[in-house]
ROGUKE-840289 format. One line per 8 residues: their letters; for each residue x, y, z of C-alpha. Coordinates in steps of 0.25 Angstrom, whole numbers, plus 5000, padded with zeros to 4 digits. Example, Ala and Ser with C-alpha at 12.3 -4.5 7.8 and 13.67 -1.06 7.14 Angstrom:
2
as = 5049,4982,5031; 5055,4996,5029
! end
This chain:
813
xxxxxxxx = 5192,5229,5407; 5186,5242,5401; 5173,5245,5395; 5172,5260,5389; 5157,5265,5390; 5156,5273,5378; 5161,5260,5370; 5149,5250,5379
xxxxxxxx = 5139,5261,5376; 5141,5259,5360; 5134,5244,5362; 5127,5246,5373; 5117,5259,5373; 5113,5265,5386; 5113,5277,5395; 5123,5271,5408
xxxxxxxx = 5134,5279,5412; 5147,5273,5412; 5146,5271,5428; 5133,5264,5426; 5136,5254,5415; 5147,5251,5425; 5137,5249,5436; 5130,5240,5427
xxxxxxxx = 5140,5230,5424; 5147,5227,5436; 5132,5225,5440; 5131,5213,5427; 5144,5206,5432; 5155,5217,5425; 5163,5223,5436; 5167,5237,5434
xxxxxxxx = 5180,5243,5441; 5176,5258,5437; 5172,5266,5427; 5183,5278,5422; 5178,5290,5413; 5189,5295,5403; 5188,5305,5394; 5189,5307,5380
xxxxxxxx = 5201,5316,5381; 5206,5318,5396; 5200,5328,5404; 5186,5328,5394; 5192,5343,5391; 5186,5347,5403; 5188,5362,5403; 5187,5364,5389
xxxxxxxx = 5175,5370,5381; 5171,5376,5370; 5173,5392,5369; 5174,5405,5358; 5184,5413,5355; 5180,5427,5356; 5193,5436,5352; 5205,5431,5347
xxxxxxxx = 5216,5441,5347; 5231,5440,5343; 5241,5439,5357; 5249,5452,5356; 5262,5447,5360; 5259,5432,5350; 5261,5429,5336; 5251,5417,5338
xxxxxxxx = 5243,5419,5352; 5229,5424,5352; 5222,5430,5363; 5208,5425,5363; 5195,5428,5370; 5186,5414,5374; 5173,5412,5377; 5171,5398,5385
xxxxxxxx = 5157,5400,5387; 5159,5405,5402; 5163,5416,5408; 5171,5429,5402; 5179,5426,5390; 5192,5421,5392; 5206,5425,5387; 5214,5413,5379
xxxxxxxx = 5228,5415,5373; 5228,5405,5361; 5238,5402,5352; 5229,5394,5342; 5231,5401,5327; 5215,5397,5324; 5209,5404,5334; 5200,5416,5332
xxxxxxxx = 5188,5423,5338; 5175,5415,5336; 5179,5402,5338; 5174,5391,5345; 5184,5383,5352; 5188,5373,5363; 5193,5380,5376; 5201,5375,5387
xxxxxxxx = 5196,5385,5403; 5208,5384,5413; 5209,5373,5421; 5206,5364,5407; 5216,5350,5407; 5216,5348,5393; 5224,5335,5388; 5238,5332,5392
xxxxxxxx = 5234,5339,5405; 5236,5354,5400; 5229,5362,5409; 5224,5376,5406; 5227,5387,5414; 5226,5401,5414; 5240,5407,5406; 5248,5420,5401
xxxxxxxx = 5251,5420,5385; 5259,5431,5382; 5253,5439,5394; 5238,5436,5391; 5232,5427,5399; 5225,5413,5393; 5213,5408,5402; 5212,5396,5392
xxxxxxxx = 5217,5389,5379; 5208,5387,5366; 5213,5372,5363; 5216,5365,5349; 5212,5350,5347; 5225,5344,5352; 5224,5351,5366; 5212,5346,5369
xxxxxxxx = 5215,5332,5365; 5204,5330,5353; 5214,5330,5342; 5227,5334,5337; 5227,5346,5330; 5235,5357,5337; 5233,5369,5324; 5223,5376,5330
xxxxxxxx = 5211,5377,5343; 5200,5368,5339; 5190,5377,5333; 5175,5374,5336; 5162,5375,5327; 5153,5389,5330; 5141,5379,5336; 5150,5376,5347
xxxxxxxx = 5147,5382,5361; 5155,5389,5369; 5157,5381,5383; 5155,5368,5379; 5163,5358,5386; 5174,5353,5375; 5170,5338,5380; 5155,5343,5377
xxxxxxxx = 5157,5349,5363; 5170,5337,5359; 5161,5325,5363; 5171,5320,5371; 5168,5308,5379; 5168,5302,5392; 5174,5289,5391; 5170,5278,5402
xxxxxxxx = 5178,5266,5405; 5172,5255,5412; 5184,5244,5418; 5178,5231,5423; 5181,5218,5425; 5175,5204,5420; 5176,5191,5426; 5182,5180,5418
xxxxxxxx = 5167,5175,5412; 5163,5187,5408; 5171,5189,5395; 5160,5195,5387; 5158,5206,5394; 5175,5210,5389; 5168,5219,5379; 5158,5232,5379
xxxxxxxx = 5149,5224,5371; 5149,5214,5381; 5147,5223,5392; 5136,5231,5386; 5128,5217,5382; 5127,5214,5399; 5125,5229,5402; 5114,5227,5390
xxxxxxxx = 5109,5218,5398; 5108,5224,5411; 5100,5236,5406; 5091,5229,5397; 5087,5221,5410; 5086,5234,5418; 5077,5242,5405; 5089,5253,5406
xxxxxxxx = 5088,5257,5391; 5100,5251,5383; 5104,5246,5368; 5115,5235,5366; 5122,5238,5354; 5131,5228,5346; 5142,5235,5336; 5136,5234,5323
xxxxxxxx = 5144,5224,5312; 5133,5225,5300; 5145,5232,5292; 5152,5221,5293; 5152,5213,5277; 5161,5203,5272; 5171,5205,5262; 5174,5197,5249
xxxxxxxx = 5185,5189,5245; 5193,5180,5256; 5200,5182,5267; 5210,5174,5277; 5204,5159,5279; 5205,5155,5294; 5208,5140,5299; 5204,5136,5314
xxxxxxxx = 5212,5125,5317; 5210,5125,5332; 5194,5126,5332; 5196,5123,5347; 5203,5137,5351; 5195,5144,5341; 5180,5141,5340; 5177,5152,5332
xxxxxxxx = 5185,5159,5323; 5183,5171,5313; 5188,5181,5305; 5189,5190,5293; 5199,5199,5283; 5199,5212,5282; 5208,5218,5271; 5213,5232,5268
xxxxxxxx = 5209,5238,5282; 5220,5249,5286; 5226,5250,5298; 5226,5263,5307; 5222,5269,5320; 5209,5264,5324; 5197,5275,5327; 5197,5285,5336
xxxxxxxx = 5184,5280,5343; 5190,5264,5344; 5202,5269,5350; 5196,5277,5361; 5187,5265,5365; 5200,5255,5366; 5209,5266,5373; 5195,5270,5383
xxxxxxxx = 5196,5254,5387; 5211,5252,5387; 5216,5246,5373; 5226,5253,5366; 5223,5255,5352; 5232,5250,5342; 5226,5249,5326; 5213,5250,5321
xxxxxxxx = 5212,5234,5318; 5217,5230,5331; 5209,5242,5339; 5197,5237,5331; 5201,5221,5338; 5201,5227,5351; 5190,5235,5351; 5182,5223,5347
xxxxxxxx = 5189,5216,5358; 5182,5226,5368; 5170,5229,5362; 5165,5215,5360; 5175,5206,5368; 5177,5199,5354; 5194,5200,5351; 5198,5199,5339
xxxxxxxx = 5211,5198,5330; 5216,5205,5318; 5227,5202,5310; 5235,5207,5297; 5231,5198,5289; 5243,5200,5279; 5250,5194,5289; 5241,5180,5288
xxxxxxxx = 5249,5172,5280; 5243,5159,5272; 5229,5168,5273; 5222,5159,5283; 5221,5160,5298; 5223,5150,5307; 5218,5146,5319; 5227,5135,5329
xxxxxxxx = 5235,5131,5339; 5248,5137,5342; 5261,5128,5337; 5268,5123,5350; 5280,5134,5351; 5275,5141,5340; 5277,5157,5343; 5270,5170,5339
xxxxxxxx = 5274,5183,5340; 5262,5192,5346; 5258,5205,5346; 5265,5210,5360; 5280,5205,5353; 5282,5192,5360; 5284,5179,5353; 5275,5170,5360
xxxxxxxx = 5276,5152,5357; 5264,5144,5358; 5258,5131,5362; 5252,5124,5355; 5237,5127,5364; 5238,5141,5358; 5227,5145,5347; 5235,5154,5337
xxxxxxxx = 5229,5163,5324; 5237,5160,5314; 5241,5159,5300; 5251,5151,5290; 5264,5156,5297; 5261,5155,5310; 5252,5161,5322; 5246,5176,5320
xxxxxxxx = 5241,5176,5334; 5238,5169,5348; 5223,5167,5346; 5213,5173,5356; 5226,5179,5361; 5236,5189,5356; 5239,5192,5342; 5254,5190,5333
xxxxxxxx = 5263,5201,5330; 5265,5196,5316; 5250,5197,5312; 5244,5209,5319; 5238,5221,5313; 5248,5233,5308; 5246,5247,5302; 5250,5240,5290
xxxxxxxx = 5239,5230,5291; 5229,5230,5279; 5222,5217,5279; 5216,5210,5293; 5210,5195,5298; 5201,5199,5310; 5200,5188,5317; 5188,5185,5330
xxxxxxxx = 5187,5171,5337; 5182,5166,5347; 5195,5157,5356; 5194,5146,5363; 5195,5153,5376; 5203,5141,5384; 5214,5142,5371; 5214,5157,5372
xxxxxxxx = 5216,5157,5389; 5228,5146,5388; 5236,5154,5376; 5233,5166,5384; 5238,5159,5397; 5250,5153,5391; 5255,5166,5383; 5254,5174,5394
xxxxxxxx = 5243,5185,5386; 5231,5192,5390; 5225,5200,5378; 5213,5206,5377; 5206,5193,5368; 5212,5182,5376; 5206,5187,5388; 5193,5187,5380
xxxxxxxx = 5195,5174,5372; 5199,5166,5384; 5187,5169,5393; 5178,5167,5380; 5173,5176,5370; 5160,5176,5361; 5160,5166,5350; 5148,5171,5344
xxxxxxxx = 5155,5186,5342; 5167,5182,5335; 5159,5186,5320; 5155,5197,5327; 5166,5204,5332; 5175,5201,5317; 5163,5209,5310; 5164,5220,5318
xxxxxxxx = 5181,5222,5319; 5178,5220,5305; 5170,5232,5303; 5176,5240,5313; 5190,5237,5305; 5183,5242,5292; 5179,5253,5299; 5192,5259,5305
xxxxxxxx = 5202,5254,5294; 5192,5251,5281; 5195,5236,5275; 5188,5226,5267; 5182,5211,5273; 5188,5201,5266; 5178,5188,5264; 5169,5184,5276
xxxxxxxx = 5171,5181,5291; 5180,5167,5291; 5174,5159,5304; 5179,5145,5310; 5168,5141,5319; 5167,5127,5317; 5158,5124,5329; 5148,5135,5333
xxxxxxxx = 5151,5139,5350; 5135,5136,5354; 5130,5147,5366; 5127,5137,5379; 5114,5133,5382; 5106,5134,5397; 5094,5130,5400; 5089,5142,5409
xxxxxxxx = 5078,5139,5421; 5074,5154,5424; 5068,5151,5439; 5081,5143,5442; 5089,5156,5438; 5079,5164,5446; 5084,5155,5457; 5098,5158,5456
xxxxxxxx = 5095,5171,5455; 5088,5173,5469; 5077,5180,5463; 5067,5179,5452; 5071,5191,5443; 5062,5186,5432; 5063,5177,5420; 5059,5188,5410
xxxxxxxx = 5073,5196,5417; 5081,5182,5414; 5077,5181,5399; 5080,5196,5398; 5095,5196,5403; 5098,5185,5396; 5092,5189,5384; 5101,5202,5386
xxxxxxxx = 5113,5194,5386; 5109,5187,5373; 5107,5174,5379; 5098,5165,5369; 5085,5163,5370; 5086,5147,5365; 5072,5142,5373; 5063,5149,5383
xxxxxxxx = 5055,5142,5393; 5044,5145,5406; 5055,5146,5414; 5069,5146,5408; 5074,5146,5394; 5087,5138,5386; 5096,5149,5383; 5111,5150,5376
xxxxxxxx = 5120,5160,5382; 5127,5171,5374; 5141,5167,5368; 5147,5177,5376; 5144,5171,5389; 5155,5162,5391; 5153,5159,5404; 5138,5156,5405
xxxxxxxx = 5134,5140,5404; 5123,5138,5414; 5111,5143,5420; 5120,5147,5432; 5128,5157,5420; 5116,5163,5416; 5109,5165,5431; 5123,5175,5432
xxxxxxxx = 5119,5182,5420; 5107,5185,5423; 5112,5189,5437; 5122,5197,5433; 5113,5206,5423; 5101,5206,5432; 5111,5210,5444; 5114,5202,5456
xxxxxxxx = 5110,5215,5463; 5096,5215,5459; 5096,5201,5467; 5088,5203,5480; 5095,5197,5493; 5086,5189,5500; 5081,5191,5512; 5082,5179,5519
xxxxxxxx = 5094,5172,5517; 5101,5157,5521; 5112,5151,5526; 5118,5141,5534; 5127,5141,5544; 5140,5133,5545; 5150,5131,5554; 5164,5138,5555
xxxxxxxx = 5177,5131,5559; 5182,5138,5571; 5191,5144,5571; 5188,5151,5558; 5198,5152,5548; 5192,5164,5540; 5191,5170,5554; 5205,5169,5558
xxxxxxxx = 5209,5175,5545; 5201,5185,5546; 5206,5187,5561; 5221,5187,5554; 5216,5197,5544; 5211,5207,5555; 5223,5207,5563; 5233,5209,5552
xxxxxxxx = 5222,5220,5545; 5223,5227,5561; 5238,5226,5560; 5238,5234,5547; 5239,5223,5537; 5230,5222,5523; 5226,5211,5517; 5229,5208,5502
xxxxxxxx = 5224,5200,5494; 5233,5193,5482; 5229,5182,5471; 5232,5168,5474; 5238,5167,5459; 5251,5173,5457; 5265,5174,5448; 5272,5162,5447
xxxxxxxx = 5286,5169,5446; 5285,5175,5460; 5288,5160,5465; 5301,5162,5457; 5314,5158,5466; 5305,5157,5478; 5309,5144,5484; 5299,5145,5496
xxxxxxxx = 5287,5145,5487; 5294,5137,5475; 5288,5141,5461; 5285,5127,5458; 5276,5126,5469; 5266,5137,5462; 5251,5132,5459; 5252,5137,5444
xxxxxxxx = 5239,5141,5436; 5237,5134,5424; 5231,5147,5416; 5237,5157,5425; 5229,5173,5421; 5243,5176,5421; 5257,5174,5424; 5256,5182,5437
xxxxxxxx = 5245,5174,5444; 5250,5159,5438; 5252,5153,5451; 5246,5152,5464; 5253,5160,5476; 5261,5150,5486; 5262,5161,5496; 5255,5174,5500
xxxxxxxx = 5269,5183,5501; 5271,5185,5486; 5256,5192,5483; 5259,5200,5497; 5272,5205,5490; 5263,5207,5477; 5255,5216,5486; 5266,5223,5493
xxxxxxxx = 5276,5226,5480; 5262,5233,5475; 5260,5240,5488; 5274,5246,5490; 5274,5249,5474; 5263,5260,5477; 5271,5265,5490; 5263,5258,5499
xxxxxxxx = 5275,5253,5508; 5270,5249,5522; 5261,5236,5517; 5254,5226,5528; 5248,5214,5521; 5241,5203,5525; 5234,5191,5514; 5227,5177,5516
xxxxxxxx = 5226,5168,5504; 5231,5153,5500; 5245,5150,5494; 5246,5138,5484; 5257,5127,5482; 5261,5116,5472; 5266,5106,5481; 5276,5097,5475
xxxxxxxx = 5276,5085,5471; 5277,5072,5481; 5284,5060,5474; 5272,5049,5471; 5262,5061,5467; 5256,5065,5454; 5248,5079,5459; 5253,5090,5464
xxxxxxxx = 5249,5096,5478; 5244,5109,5480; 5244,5116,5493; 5235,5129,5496; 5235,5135,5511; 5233,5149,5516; 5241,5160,5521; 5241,5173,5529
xxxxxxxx = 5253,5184,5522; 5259,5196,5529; 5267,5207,5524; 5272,5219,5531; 5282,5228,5523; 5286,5244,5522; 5285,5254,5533; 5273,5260,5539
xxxxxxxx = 5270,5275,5537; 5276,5283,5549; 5266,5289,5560; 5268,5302,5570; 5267,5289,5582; 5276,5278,5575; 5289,5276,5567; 5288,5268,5553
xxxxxxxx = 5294,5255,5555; 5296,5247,5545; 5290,5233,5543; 5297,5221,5548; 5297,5205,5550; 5294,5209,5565; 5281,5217,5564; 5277,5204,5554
xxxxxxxx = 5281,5195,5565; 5272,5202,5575; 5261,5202,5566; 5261,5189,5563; 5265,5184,5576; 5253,5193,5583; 5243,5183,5573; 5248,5170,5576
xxxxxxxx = 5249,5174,5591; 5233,5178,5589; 5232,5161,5585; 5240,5156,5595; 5252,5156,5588; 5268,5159,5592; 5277,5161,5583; 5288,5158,5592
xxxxxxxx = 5283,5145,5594; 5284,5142,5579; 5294,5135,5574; 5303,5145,5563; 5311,5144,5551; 5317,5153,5541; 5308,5159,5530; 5313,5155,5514
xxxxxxxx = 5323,5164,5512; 5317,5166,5495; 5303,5173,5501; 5310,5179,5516; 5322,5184,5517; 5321,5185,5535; 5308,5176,5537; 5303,5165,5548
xxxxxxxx = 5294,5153,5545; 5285,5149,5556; 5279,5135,5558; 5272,5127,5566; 5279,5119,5579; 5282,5105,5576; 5274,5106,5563; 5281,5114,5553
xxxxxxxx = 5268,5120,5547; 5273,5135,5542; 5264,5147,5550; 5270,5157,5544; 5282,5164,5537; 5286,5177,5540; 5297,5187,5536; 5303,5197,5525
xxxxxxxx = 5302,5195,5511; 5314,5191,5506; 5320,5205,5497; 5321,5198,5485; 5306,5192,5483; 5301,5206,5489; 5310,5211,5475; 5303,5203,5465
xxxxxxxx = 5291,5210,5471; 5296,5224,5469; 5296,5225,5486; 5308,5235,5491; 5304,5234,5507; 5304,5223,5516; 5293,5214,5516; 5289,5205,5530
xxxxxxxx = 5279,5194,5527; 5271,5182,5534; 5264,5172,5527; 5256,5164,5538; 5249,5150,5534; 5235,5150,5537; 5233,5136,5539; 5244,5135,5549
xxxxxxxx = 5240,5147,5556; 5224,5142,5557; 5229,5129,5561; 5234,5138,5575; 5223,5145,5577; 5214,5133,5577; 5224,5128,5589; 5223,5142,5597
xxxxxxxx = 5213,5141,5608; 5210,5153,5613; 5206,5154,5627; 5204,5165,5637; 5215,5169,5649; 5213,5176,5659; 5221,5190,5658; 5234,5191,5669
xxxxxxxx = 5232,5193,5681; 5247,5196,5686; 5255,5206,5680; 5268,5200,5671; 5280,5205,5672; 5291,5209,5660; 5305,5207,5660; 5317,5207,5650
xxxxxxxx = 5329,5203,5646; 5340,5205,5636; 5349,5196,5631; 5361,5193,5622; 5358,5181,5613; 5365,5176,5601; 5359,5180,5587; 5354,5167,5586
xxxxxxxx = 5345,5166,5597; 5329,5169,5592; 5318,5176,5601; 5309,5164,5598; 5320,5154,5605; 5321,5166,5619; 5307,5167,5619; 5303,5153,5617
xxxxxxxx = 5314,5150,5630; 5306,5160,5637; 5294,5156,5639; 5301,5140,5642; 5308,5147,5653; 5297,5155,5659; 5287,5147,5659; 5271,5152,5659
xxxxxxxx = 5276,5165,5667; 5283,5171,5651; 5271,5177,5645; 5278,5185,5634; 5292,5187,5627; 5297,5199,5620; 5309,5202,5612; 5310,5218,5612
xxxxxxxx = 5324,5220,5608; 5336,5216,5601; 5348,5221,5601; 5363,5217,5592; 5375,5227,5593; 5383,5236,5603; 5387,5227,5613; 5380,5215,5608
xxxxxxxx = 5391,5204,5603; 5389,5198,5591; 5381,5186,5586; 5372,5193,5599; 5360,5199,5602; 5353,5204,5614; 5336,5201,5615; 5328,5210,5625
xxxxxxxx = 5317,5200,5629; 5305,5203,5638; 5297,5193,5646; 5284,5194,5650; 5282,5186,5663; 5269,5183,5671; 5261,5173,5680; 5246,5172,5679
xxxxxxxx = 5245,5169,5693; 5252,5179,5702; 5262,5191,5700; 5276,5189,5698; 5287,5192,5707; 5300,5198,5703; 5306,5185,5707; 5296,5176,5698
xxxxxxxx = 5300,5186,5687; 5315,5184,5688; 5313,5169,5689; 5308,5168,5676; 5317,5180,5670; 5329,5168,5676; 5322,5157,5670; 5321,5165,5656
xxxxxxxx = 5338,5171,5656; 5341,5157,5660; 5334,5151,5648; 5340,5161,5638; 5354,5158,5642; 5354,5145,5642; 5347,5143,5631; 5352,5154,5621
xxxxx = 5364,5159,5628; 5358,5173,5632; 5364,5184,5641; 5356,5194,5650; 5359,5208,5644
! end
């Protein structure tokens, strides 16, 4: 959201820069992302200053060039060939010094025009970007002095823009006056000298005769309803100054009736609606509920059918627009519009949320309407779009201000006990500083008392219903840094389980951040299409959101690997290739349905996500290799070793061929419980992400995984005291034989003397028959109690070649 400071400054009056009116309202609860200073026209004609021609002679080889002699107020005069038929000796003109960047990025530099060099240029209106005019230079008054800065002497201004966020309560402060009233606030409370200015409506008068009638049918999805006719306005550009102050915060003008909508959408946070009102037919307006199927064509071109729970604005032929929502193509304002309902309301903000949701439309009112706007500015705001219409495009009022507002929307009431708001507080700021701030932030007055008082809270606060509300006002204005920390302060101490789980993952965390990793961090909700096809996590399975924010976050992920994909598409798409990514977070399912239940189960468990992909930059010491199942593997395998984990004791299936396309599923011995999945993303879901390069992933179940680190005693061992021997062998094996299956044999052969077995090669080809390959294995061999002999040694290689032939049919190479 955007705030312009030269806009805020016309309510609220004060000497803060824009920097500091920033400051100040993140420090009231506004958070602010930055400030960014624009110029009027680009560049503030930096450069460029006010000069006198002294001579002006005719160039001796140009019918229309004139060599001049210019005065920029410092320094020697300068020579400027100009080919401007208005200019003459004794003018006061605007000047352009080299090195000047004038609009559409013309730099000035020193030139040769028919062999007399130019050290300048005398610039006309359209060159400096203040006008069109191209006849002449712009030709100054006499009183003007020579070096002035051109932004000096134009009045340009600096424009700041302040872009902040709100949270989901604080819809009134979705407008400058809104954010000026709170900063109002703060610098009354702080005696920093200040003035809160409301726009003026006093010119506002009813009309005579009678204009469109109104008939609210659906009280309930419009509390409060209003409007009024204006005939004979005429349709055109709006003001210079209105559309400076949309385009300075982002909205793109359009006309000078629908401009003058928005700006009253920003300035007060009030949206209104305006439509032809030629195009009304049976002269009435009329509030109600959609038809169910009934269709409208809106503004943005797409016919759009309703339900029957949808509030719509319209007349005897049918809806004019989605209330609260988006308006109709058939009723909106023209060129050839003369004659105008302005309509302001306050919605039901449930109704408005639910047609938003189900239309699929986020405008600028509905996000207003739905988080509640104030019922109490609806009259308001119509008498000021009404005198701001008659002033930017004339027209005449017809008859009065037409409300339905059949029962009044009453400001809550809370009974306030200033020494219990003390005591929330922490500290005793005083009751005088309580009544102030409220005060400031026009909460009523209803009853004063010793030591509290029963106030009505303003009708913009939509949020505040308790004494707890208003203890965060005050807060926020008084400024939670003005609260001292105590100096003692109390806690008790619990016990942990052991081991910790928030421990071990931070333990994970670090040994995957020391291999090069970085942790991400993806929202729980995500699209609902990217479960599409994908049997392994099947679509139905999805926890939907009932009033998803939109159709890419309506459904709760089921697994980690499609947000880690999110992040590597966006990664490799800004050439960042060699990615290393690690995320914890929960993963949702919709279980299915047992026969004899009536509710549906829900399942939530966490997990731990790797991803690997691209290749690393190259260094003067190592090659770039690029990433690969095996390097995942090792990782992964190097963490569950860490827990008292083996892989290879693990029982193994074949990953889902719609999410792997080479993949292995671990689990659990004897229990079937999945530890983790491992492999390349199959090509084909990597497409659907935009992803060219091979992507190697794990996802890891954390409860699985913590249920063996609970089982791993650790427990100390005296280091060896005899050295181990290494010995190796190489052996042809049919293709189906694994490494799991030799080294598991191994150490059943060998006994407790096999400490470690190692595949370091493998080899298919020259003299290697087919459905063949040959593994080079090493084996690390030791006894704990004395050195081994070469005979020991051999006796357990015997034991080991034995085992392999017999069980897999292996040859000694």
């Amino acid at each position: 959201m955007k705030l312009s400071y030269n806009w805020l400054k016309d309510y609220l009056k004060c000497d803060l820069d824009p920097q500091q009116i920033a400051d100040v309202m993140t420090g009231i609860g506004i958070e602010v992302d930055g400030v960014e200073q624009t110029e009027e026209i680009p560049g503030g004609l930096a450069g460029v200053v006010v000069a006198k021609v002294l001579e002006c002679e005719p160039h001796p080889d140009s019918d229309h060039l004139h060599i001049t002699k210019v005065d920029a107020g410092a320094g020697e005069p300068l020579t400027v060939v100009c080919g401007a038929p208005n200019v003459a000796a004794g003018q006061k003109v605007l000047f352009a010094q080299l090195g000047t960047v004038l609009p559409g990025d013309f730099k000035i530099k020193k030139s040769k025009i028919r062999g007399v060099e130019s050290f300048g240029m005398i610039c006309a209106e359209d060159e400096l970007g203040i006008g069109a005019s191209h006849d002449g230079i712009m030709v100054l008054p006499d009183e003007a002095v020579v070096g002035t800065p051109a932004k000096e002497y134009l009045h340009l201004k600096t424009e700041a823009v302040i872009e902040y966020e709100i949270t989901a309560n604080r819809v009134d402060a979705a407008s400058h006056w809104g954010v000026a009233r709170d900063i109002y606030a703060y610098l009354k409370l702080n005696n920093i000298p200040c003035e809160l200015c409301r726009p003026d409506v006093s010119a506002f008068a009813e009309g005579a005769g009678e204009g469109f009638q109104i008939d609210v049918q659906a009280p309930d999805g419009a509390p409060r309803y209003t409007g009024i006719t204006i005939k004979g306005v005429k349709v055109g550009p709006s003001p210079e100054w209105m559309q400076k102050r949309l385009l300075s915060i982002g909205s793109r003008p359009i006309n000078s009736i629908v401009d003058i909508s928005n700006y009253i959408l920003f300035e007060l946070g009030q949206p209104l609606h305006t439509f032809d009102a030629d195009k009304i037919e049976g002269g009435k307006v009329i509030v109600r509920r959609a038809l169910d199927g009934e269709t409208i064509k809106t503004l943005d071109g797409v016919e759009r059918k309703l339900a029957a729970t949808d509030l719509v604005i319209a007349n005897a032929a049918g809806p004019m627009c989605i209330a609260g929502v988006f308006g109709g193509d058939d009723s909106g304002v023209v060129e050839s519009t003369t004659n105008v309902f302005v309509e302001s309301a306050y919605f039901d903000p449930a109704s408005i949320r639910k047609t938003s949701k189900s239309q699929q439309l986020q405008t600028d009112a509905s996000f207003r309407y739905e988080r509640g706007c104030d019922p109490e500015i609806t009259i308001y705001a119509l008498k000021r779009a009404v005198t701001l219409i008659q002033e930017c495009t004339g027209g005449t009022v017809v008859g009065g201000i037409l409300e339905n507002y059949p029962e009044k929307i009453e400001r809550r009431q809370i009974e306030l006990d200033y020494d219990r708001i003390e005591a929330f507080i922490g500290q005793n700021i005083g009751h005088d500083v309580i009544e102030g701030i409220l005060e400031s932030l026009q909460y009523e007055f209803i009853e004063r008392r010793a030591n509290g008082a029963l106030v009505a809270a303003p009708s913009y606060m939509v949020d505040v219903y308790r004494e707890c509300d208003v203890v965060e006002e005050i807060l926020r204005i008084y400024g939670y840094d003005n609260i001292a920390l105590p100096k003692h302060m109390k806690m008790s101490v619990n016990a942990t389980p052991c081991p910790e789980p928030e421990a071990i993952k931070n333990h994970i965390s670090n040994f995957l951040a020391a291999n090069g990793f970085t942790e991400i961090m993806n929202n729980s909700l995500t699209k609902g299409d990217y479960y599409a096809n994908l049997s392994s996590f099947p679509a139905d399975h999805c926890v939907r959101i009932v009033n998803p924010l939109s159709q890419d976050l309506n459904v709760m992920r089921q697994t980690l690997l499609l947000g880690g994909l999110e992040v590597v598409a966006y990664n490799a798409n800004r050439q960042i290739n060699s990615i290393r990514t690690f995320e914890y977070g929960s993963v949702y399912q919709r279980l299915p349905e047992k026969s004899g239940e009536t509710v549906e189960g829900y399942e939530e468990h966490q997990c731990f996500c790797l991803m690997l992909t691209g290749t690393p930059e190259k260094s003067w010491r190592t090659e770039a290799g690029k990433s690969n199942f095996f390097q995942l593997k090792g990782y992964v395998e190097l963490l569950l070793k860490r827990y008292g984990a083996d892989l290879y004791k693990m029982w193994m299936d074949a990953a889902p061929a719609d999410v792997w396309s080479e993949g292995t599923v671990y689990k659990l011995p004897g229990q079937g419980k999945v530890v983790a999945t491992m492999g390349q993303i199959a090509p084909a879901l990597a497409k659907r992400f935009g992803i060219k390069q091979p992507v190697f992933a794990a996802e890891i179940n954390w409860q699985v995984l913590f249920e063996l680190v609970k089982r791993d005693k650790v427990a100390f061992k005296e280091m060896p005291k005899f050295p181990e021997v290494r010995r190796d062998l190489a052996l042809l094996l049919d293709e189906g034989v694994g490494y799991d299956a030799l080294r598991a044999a191994a150490f059943k052969a060998a006994g407790k003397l096999l400490k470690q077995v190692g595949l370091f090669d493998v080899y298919r080809g020259d003299k290697i028959p087919e459905g063949k390959k040959q593994y080079a294995l090493s084996f690390i061999i030791q006894d704990p109690d004395k050195t081994l002999t070469d005979q020991d040694t051999e006796r357990v290689m015997d034991r080991l070649l034995k085992a392999f032939q017999s069980q897999f049919g292996a040859i000694l190479r």
